[in-house]
ZADREN-36967 format. One record per residue: x, y, z of N, C-alpha, C in turn. Coordinates in nm, 4 decimals, always signed. Example, Ala and Ser with C-alpha at 12.3 -4.5 7.8 and 13.67 -1.06 7.14 Angstrom:
<atom n_xx="+1.3190" n_yy="-0.5690" n_zz="+0.7800" ca_xx="+1.2300" ca_yy="-0.4500" ca_zz="+0.7800" c_xx="+1.3200" c_yy="-0.3300" c_zz="+0.7800"/>
<atom n_xx="+1.2850" n_yy="-0.2250" n_zz="+0.7080" ca_xx="+1.3670" ca_yy="-0.1060" ca_zz="+0.7140" c_xx="+1.2900" c_yy="+0.0030" c_zz="+0.7870"/>
END
This chain:
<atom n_xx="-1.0383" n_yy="-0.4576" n_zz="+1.7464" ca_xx="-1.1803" ca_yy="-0.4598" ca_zz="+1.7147" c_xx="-1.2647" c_yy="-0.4651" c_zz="+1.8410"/>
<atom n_xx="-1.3868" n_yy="-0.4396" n_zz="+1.8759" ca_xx="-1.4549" ca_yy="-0.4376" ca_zz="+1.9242" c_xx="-1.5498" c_yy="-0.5080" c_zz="+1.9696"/>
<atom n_xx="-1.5633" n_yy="-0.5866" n_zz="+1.8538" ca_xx="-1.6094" ca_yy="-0.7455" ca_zz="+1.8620" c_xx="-1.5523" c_yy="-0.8272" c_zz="+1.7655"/>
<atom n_xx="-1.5274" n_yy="-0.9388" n_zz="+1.7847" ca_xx="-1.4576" ca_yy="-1.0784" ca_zz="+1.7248" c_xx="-1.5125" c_yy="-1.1481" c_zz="+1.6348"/>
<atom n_xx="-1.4518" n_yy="-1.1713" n_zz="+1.5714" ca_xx="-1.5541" ca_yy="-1.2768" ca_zz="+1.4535" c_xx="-1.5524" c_yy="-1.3814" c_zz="+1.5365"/>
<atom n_xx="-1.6940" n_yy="-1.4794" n_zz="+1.4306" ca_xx="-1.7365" ca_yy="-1.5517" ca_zz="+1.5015" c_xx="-1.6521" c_yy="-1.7061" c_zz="+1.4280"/>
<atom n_xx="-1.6116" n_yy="-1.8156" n_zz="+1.5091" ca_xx="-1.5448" ca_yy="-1.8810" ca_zz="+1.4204" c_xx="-1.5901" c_yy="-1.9527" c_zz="+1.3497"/>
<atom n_xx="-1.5834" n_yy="-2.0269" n_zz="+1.2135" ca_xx="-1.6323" ca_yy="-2.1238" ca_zz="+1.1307" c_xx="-1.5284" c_yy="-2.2740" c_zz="+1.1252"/>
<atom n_xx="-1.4380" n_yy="-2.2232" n_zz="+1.1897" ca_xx="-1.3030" ca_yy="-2.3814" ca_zz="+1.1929" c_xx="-1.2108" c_yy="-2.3132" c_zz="+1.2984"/>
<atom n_xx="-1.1389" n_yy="-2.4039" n_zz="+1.3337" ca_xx="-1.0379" ca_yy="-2.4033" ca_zz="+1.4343" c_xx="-0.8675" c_yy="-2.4273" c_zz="+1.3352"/>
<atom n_xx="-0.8283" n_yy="-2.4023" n_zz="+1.4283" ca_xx="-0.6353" ca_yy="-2.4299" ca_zz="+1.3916" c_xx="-0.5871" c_yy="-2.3207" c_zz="+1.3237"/>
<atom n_xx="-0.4352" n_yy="-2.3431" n_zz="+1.2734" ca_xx="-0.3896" ca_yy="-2.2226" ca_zz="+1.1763" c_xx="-0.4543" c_yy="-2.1614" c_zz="+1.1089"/>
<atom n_xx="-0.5553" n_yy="-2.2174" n_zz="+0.9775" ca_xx="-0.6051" ca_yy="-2.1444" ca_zz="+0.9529" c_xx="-0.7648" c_yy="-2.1526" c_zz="+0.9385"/>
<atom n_xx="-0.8070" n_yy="-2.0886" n_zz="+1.0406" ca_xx="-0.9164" ca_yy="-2.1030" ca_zz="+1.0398" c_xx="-0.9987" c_yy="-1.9893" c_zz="+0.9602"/>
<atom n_xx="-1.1276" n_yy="-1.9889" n_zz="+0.9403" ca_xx="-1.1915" ca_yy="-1.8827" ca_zz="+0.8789" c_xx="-1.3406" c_yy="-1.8878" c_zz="+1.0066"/>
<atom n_xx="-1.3430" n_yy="-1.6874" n_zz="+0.9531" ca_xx="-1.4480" ca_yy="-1.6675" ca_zz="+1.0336" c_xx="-1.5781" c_yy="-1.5482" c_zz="+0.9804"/>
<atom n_xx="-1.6374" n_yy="-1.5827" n_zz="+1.0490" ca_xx="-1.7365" ca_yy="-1.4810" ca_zz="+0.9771" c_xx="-1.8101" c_yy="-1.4066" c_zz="+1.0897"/>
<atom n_xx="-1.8003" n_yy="-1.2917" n_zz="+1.0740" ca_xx="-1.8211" ca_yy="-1.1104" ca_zz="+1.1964" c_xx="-1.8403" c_yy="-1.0267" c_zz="+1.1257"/>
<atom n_xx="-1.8010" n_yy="-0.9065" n_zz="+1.2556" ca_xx="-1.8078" ca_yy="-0.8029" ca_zz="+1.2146" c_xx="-1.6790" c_yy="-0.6973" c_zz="+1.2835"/>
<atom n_xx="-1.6177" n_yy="-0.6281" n_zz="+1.2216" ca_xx="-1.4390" ca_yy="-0.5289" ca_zz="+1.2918" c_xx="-1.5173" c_yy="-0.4297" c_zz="+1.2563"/>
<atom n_xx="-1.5477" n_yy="-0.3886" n_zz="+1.4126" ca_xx="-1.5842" ca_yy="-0.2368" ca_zz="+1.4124" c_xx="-1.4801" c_yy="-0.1584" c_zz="+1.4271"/>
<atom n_xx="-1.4327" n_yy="-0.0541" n_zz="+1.3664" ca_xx="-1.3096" ca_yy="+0.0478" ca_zz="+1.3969" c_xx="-1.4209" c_yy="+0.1741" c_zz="+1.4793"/>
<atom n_xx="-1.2756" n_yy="+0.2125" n_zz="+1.5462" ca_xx="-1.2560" ca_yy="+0.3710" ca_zz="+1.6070" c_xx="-1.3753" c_yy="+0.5176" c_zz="+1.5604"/>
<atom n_xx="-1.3499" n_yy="+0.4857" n_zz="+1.4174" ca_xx="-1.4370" ca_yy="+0.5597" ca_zz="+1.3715" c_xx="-1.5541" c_yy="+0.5353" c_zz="+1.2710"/>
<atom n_xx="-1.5869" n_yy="+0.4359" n_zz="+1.3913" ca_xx="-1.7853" ca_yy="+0.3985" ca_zz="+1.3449" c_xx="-1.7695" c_yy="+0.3100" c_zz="+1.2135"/>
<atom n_xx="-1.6393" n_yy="+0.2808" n_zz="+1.1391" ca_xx="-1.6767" ca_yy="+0.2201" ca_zz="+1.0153" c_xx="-1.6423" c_yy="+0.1009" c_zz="+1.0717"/>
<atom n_xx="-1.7314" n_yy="-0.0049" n_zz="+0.9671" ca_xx="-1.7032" ca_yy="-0.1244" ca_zz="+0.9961" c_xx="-1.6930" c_yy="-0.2008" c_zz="+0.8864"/>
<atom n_xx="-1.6438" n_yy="-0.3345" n_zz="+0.8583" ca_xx="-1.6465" ca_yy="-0.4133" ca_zz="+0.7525" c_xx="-1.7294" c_yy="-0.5820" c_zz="+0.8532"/>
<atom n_xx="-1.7827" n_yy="-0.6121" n_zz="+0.7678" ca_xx="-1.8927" ca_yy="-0.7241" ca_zz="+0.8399" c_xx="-1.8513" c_yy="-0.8552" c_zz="+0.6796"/>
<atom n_xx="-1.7977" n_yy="-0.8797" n_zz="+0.6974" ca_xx="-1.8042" ca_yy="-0.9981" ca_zz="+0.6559" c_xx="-1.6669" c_yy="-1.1159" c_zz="+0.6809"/>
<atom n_xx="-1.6314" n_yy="-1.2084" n_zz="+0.6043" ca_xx="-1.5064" ca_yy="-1.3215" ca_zz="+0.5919" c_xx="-1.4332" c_yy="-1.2832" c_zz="+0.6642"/>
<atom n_xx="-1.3223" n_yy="-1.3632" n_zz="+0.7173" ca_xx="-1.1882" ca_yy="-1.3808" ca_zz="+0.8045" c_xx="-1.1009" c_yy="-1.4507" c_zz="+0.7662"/>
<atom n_xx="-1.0028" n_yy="-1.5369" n_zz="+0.7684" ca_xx="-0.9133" ca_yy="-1.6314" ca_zz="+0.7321" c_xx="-0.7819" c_yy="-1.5613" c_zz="+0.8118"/>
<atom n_xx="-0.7250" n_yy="-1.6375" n_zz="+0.8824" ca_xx="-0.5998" ca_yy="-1.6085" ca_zz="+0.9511" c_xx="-0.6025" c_yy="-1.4317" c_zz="+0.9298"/>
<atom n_xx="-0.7202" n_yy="-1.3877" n_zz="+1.0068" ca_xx="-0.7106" ca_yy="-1.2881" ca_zz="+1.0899" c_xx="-0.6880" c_yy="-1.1451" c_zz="+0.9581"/>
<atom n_xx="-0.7802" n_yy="-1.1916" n_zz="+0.8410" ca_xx="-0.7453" ca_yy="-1.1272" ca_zz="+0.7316" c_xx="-0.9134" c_yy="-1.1350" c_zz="+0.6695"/>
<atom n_xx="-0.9418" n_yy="-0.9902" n_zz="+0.5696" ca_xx="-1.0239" ca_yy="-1.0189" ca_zz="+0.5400" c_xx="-1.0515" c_yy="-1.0631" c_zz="+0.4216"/>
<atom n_xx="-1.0855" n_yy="-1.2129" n_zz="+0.3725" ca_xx="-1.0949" ca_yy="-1.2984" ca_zz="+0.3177" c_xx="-1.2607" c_yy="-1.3465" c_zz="+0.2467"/>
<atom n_xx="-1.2659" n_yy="-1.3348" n_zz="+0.1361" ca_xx="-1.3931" ca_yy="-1.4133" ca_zz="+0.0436" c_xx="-1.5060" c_yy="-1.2471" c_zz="+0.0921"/>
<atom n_xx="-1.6294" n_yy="-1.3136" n_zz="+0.0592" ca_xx="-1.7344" ca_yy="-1.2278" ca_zz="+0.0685" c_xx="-1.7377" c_yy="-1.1110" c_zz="+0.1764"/>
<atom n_xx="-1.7865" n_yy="-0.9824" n_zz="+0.1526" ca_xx="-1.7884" ca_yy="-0.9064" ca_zz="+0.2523" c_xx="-1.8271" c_yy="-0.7667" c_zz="+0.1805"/>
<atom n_xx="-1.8509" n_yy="-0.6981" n_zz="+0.3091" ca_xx="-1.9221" ca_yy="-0.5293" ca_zz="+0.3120" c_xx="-1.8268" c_yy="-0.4060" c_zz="+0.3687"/>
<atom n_xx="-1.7897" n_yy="-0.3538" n_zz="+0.3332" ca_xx="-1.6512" ca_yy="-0.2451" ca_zz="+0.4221" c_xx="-1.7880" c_yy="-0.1029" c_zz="+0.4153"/>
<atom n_xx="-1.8410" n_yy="-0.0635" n_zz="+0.5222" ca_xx="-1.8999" ca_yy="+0.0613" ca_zz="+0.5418" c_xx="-1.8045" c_yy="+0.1679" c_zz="+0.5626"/>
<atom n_xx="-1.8058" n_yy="+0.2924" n_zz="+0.4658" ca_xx="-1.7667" ca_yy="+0.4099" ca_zz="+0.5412" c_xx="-1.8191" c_yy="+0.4753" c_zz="+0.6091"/>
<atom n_xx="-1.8695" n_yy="+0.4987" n_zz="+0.6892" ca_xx="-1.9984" ca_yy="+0.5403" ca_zz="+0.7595" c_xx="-1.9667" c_yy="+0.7264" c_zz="+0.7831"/>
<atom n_xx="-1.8486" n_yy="+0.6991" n_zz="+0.8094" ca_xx="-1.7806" ca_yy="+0.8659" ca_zz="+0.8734" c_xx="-1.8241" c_yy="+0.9112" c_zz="+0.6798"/>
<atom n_xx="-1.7879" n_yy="+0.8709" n_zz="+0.5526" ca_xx="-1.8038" ca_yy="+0.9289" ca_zz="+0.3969" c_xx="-1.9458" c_yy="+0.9202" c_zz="+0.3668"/>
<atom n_xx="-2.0346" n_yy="+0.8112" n_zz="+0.3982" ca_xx="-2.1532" ca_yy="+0.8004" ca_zz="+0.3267" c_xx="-2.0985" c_yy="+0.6875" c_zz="+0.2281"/>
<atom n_xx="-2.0669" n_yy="+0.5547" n_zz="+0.1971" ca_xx="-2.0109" ca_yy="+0.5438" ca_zz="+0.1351" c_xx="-2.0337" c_yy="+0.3721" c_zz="+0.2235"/>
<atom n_xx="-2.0302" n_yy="+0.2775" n_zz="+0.0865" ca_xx="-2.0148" ca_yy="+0.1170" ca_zz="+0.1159" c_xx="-1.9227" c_yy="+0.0362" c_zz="-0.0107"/>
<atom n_xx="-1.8138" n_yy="-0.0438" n_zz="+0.0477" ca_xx="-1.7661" ca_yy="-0.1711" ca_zz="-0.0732" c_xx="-1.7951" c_yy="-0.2612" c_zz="-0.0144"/>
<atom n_xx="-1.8870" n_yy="-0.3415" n_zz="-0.1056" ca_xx="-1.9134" ca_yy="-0.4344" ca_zz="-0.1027" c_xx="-1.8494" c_yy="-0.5498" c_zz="-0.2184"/>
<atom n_xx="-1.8115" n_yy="-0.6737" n_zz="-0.1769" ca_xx="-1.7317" ca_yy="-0.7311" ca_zz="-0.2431" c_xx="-1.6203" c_yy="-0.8615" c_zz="-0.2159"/>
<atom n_xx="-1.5805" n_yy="-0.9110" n_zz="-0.3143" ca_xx="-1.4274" ca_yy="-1.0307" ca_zz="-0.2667" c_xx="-1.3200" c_yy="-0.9613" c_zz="-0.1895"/>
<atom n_xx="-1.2823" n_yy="-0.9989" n_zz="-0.0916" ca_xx="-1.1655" ca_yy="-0.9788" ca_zz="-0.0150" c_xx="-1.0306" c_yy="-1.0699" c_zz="-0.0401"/>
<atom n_xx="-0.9251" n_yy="-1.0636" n_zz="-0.0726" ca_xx="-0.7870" ca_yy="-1.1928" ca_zz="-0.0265" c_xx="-0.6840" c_yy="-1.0950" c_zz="+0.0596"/>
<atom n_xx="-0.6605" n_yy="-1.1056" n_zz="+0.1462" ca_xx="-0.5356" ca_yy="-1.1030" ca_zz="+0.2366" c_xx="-0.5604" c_yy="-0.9584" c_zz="+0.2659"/>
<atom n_xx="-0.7042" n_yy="-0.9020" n_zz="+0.2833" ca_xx="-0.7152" ca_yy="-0.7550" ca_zz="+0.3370" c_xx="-0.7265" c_yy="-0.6771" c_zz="+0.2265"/>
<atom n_xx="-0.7291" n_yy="-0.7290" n_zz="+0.1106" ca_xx="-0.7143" ca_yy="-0.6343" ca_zz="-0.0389" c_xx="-0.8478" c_yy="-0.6945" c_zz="-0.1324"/>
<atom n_xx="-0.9259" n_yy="-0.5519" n_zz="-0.1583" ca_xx="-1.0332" ca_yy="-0.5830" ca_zz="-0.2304" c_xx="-0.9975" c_yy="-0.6117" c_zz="-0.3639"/>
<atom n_xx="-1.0774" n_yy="-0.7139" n_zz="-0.3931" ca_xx="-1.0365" ca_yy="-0.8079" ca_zz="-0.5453" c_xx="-1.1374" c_yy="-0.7741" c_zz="-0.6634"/>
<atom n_xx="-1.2834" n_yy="-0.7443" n_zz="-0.5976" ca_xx="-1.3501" ca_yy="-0.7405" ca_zz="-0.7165" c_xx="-1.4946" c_yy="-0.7022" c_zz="-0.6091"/>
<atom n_xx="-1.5478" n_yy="-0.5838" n_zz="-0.6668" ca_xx="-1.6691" ca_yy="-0.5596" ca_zz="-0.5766" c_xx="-1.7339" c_yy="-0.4176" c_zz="-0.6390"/>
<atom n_xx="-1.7722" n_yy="-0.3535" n_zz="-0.5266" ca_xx="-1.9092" ca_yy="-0.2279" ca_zz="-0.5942" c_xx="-1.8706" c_yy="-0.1590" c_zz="-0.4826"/>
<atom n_xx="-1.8471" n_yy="+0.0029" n_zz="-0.5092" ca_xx="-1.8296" ca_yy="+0.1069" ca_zz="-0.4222" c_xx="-1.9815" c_yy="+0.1777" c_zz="-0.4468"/>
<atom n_xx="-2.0625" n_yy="+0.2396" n_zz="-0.3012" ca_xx="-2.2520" ca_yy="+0.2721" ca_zz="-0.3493" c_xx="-2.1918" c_yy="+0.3891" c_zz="-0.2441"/>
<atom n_xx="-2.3245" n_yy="+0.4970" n_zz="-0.2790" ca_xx="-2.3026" ca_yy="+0.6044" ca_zz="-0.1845" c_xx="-2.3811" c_yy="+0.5604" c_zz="-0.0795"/>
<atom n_xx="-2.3951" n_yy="+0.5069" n_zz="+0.0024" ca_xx="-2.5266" ca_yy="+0.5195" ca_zz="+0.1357" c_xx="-2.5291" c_yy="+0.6124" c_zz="+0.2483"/>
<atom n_xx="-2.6369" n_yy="+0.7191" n_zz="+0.2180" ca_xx="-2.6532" ca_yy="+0.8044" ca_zz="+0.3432" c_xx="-2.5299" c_yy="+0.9374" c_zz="+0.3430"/>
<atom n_xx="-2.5143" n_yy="+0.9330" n_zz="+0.2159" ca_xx="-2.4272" ca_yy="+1.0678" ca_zz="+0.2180" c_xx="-2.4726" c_yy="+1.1734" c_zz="+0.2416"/>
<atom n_xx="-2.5632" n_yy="+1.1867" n_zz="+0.2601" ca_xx="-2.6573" ca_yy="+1.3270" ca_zz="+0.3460" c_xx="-2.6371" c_yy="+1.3620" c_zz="+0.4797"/>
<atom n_xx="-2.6352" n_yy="+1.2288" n_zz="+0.5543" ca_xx="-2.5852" ca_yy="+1.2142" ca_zz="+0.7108" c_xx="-2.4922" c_yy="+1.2166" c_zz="+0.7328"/>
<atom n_xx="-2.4113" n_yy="+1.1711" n_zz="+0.6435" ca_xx="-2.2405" ca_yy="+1.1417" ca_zz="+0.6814" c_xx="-2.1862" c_yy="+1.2826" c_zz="+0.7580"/>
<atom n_xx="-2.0753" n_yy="+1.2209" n_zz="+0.8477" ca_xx="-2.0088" ca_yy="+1.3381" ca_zz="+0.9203" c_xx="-1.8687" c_yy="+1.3905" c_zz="+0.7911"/>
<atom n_xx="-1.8560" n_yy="+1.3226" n_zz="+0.7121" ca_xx="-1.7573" ca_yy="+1.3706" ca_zz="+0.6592" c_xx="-1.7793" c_yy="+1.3424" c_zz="+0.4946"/>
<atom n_xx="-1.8843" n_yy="+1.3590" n_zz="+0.4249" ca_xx="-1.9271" ca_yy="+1.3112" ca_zz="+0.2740" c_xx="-1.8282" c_yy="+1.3391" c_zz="+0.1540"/>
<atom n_xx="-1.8021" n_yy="+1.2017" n_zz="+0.1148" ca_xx="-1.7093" ca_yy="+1.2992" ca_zz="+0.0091" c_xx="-1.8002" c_yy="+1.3905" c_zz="-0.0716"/>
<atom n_xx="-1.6871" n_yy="+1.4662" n_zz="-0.1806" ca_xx="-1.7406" ca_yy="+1.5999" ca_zz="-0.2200" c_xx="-1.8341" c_yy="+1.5831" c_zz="-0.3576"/>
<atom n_xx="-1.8257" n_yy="+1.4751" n_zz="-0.4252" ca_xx="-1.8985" ca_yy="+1.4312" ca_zz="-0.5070" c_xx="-1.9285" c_yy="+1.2819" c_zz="-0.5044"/>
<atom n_xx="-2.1029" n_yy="+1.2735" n_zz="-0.5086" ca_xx="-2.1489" ca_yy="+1.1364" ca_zz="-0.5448" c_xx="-2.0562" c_yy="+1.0680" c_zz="-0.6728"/>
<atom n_xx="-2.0965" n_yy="+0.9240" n_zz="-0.5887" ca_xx="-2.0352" ca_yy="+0.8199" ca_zz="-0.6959" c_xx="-2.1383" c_yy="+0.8050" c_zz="-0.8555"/>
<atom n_xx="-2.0856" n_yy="+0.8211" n_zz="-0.9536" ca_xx="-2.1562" ca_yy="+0.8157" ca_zz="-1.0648" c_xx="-2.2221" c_yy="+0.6920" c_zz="-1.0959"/>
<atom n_xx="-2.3355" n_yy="+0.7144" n_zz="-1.1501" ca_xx="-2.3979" ca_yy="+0.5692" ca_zz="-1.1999" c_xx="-2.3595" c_yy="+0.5259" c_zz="-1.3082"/>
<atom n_xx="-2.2838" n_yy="+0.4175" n_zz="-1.2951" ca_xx="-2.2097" ca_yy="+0.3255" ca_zz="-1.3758" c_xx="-2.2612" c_yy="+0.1842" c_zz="-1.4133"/>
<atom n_xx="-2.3732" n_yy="+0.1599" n_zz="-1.5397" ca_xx="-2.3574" ca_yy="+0.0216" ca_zz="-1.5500" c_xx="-2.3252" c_yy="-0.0713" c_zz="-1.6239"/>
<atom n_xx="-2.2809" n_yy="-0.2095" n_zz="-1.5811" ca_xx="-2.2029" ca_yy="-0.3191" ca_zz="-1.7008" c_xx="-2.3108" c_yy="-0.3822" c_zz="-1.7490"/>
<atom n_xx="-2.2535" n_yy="-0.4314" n_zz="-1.8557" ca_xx="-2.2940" ca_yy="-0.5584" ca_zz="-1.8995" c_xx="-2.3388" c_yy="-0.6444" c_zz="-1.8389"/>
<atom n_xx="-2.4136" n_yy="-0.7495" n_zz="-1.7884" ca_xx="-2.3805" ca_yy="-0.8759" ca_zz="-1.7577" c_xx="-2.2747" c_yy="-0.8541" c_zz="-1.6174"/>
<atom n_xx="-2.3401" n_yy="-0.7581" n_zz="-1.5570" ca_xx="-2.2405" ca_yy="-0.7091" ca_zz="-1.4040" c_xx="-2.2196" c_yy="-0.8983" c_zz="-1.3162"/>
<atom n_xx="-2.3547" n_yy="-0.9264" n_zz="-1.2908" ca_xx="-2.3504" ca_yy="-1.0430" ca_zz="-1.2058" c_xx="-2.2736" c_yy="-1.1819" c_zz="-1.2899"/>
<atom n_xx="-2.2498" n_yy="-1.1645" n_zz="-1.4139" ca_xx="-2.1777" ca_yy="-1.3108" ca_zz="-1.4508" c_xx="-1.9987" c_yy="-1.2396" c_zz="-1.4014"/>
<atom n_xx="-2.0186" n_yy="-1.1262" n_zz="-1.4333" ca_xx="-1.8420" ca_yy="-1.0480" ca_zz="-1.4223" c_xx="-1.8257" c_yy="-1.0432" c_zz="-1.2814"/>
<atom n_xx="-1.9225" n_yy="-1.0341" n_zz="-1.1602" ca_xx="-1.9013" ca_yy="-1.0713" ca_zz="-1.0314" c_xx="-1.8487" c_yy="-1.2102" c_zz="-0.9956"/>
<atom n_xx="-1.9432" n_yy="-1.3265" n_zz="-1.1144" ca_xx="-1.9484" ca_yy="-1.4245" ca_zz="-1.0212" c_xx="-1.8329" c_yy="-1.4939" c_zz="-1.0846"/>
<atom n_xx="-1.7417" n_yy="-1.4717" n_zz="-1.2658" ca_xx="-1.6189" ca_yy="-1.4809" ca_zz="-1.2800" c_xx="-1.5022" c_yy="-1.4827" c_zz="-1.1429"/>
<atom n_xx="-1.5648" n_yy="-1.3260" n_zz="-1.0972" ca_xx="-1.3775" ca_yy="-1.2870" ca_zz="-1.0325" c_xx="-1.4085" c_yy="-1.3404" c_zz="-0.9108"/>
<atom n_xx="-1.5435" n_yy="-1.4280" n_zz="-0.8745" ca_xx="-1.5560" ca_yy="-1.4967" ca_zz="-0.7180" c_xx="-1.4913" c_yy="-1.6283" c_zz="-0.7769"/>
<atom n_xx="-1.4731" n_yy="-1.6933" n_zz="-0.8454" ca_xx="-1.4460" ca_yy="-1.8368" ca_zz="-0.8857" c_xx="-1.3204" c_yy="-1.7932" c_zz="-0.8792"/>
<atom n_xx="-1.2609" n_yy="-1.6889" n_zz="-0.9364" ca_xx="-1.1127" ca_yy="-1.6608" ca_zz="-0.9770" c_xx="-1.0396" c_yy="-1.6665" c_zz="-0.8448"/>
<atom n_xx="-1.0949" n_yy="-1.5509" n_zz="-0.7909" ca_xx="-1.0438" ca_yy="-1.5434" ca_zz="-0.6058" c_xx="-1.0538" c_yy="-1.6537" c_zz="-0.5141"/>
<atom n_xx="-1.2013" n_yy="-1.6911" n_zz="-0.5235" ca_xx="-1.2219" ca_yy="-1.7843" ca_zz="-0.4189" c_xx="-1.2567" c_yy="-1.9631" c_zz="-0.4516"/>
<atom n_xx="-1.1388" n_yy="-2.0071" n_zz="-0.5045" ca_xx="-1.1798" ca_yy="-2.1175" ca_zz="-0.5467" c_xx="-1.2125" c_yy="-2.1905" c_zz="-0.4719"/>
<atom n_xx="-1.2999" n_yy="-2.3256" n_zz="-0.5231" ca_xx="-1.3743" ca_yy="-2.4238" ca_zz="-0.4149" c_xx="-1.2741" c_yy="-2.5071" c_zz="-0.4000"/>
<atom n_xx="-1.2555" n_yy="-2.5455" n_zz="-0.2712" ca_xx="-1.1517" ca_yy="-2.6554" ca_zz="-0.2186" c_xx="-1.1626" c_yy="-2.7842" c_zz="-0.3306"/>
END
């Protein structure tokens, strides 16, 4: 990465909160935990036009929202926009699978 998260605790496992810029301009800006991306966070595709936003555990998205942003600019757009899709009661079904994932100590 390019720049380091910033830390929130020390020792084995600590958690942190940044930003991992990759190689190719995309970045994900949110949670850390033993060097993993962990709890709340944003994964930009920047090279697609394209953002997940969402729960992270151990580098694997758990529960979140894929948006098109700036697919006009993108160097590489996918070939069709993301469809507008909406739930129910989206924010109680968010804030379910955050309790589920990220329980409070």
């Amino acid at each position: 990465p390019t720049e380091y998260p910033i830390p929130r605790s020390s020792g084995i496992n600590a958690e942190y909160g940044g930003t991992l810029k990759l190689p190719n301009n995309n970045r994900f800006e949110g949670s850390f935990s033993e060097d993993k991306k962990n709890g709340p966070g944003s994964h930009y595709y920047l090279d697609r036009g394209q953002m997940y936003e969402g729960v992270w555990v151990d580098n694997i998205p758990k529960c979140g929202e894929m948006k098109d942003i700036q697919r006009e600019t993108a160097p590489r757009p996918t070939e069709y926009p993301i469809p507008s899709l909406e739930l129910a009661n989206a924010a109680t079904v968010v804030t379910q699978a955050r309790e589920e994932f990220m329980p409070e100590d």
